[in-house]
C-alpha positions as MATLAB code, in Angstrom:
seq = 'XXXXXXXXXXXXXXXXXXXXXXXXXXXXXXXXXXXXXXXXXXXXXXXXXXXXXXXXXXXXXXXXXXXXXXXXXXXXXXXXXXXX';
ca = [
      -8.485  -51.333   52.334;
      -7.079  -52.217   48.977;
     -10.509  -51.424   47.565;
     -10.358  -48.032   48.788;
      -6.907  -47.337   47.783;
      -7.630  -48.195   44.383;
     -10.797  -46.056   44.414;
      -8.994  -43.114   45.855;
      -6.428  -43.397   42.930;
      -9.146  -43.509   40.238;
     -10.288  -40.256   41.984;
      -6.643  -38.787   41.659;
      -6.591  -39.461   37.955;
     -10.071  -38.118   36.538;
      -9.812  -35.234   38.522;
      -5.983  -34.451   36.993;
      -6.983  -33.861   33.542;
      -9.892  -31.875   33.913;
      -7.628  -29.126   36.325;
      -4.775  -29.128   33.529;
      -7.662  -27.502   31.572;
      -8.198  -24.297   33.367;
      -4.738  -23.654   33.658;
      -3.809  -22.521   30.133;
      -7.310  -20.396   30.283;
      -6.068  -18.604   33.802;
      -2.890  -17.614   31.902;
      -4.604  -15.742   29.268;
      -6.877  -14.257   31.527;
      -3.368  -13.126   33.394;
      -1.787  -12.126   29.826;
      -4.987  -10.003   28.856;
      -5.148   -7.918   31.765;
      -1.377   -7.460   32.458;
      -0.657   -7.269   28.740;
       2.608   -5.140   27.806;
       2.111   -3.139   31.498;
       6.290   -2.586   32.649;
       5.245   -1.358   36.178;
       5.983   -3.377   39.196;
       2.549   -4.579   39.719;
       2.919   -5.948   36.313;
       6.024   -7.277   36.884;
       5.115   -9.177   40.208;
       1.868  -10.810   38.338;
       3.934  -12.071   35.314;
       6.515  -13.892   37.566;
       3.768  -15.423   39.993;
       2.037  -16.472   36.644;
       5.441  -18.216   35.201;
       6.015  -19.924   38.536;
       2.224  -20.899   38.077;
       2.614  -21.952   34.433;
       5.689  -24.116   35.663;
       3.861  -25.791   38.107;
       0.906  -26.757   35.502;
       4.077  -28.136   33.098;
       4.709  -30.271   36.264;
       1.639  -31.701   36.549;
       0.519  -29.839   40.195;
      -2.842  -28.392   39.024;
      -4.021  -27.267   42.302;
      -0.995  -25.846   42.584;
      -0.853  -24.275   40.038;
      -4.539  -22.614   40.416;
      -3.264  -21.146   43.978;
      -0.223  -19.676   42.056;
      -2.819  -18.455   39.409;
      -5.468  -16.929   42.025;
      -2.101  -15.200   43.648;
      -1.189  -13.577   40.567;
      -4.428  -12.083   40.450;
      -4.869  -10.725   43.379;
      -1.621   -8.756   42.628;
      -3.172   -7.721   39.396;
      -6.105   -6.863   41.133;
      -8.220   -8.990   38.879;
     -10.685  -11.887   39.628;
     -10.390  -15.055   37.202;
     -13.298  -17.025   35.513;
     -13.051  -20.295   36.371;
     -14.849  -23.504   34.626;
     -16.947  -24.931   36.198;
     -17.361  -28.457   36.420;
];
């Protein structure tokens, strides 16, 4: 059991890093196609984006990536996402 714990914490902390990554690149996807828009759609995607880019501060990557894939949806964009 202990064995596995530790294992499944190991997991946890590769994986962590390598999400913080695509975070910063989802953003400027976000940023490119919203870019100085002032209509509501705009408007909507740059506040789920912050509340994404606050999650990523906080450290909750998949989180973060939901937020992210929300915004675009209400931008009516798809992102490119790394793949690992």
């Amino acid at each position: 059991m202990r064995v596995l714990f530790i294992a499944l914490a190991l997991v946890a902390l590769a994986t962590g890093p390598a999400l913080a990554g695509q975070c910063p690149a989802m953003q400027a996807q976000i940023d490119k196609a919203v870019g100085n828009r002032a209509d509501a759609t705009a408007a909507n995607t740059k506040v789920l984006a912050a509340q994404a880019w606050s999650l990523h501060q906080s450290g909750k990557h998949a989180e973060s990536e939901a937020k992210y894939d929300e915004a675009a949806k209400a931008a009516g964009i798809t992102l490119q996402k790394k793949t690992q």
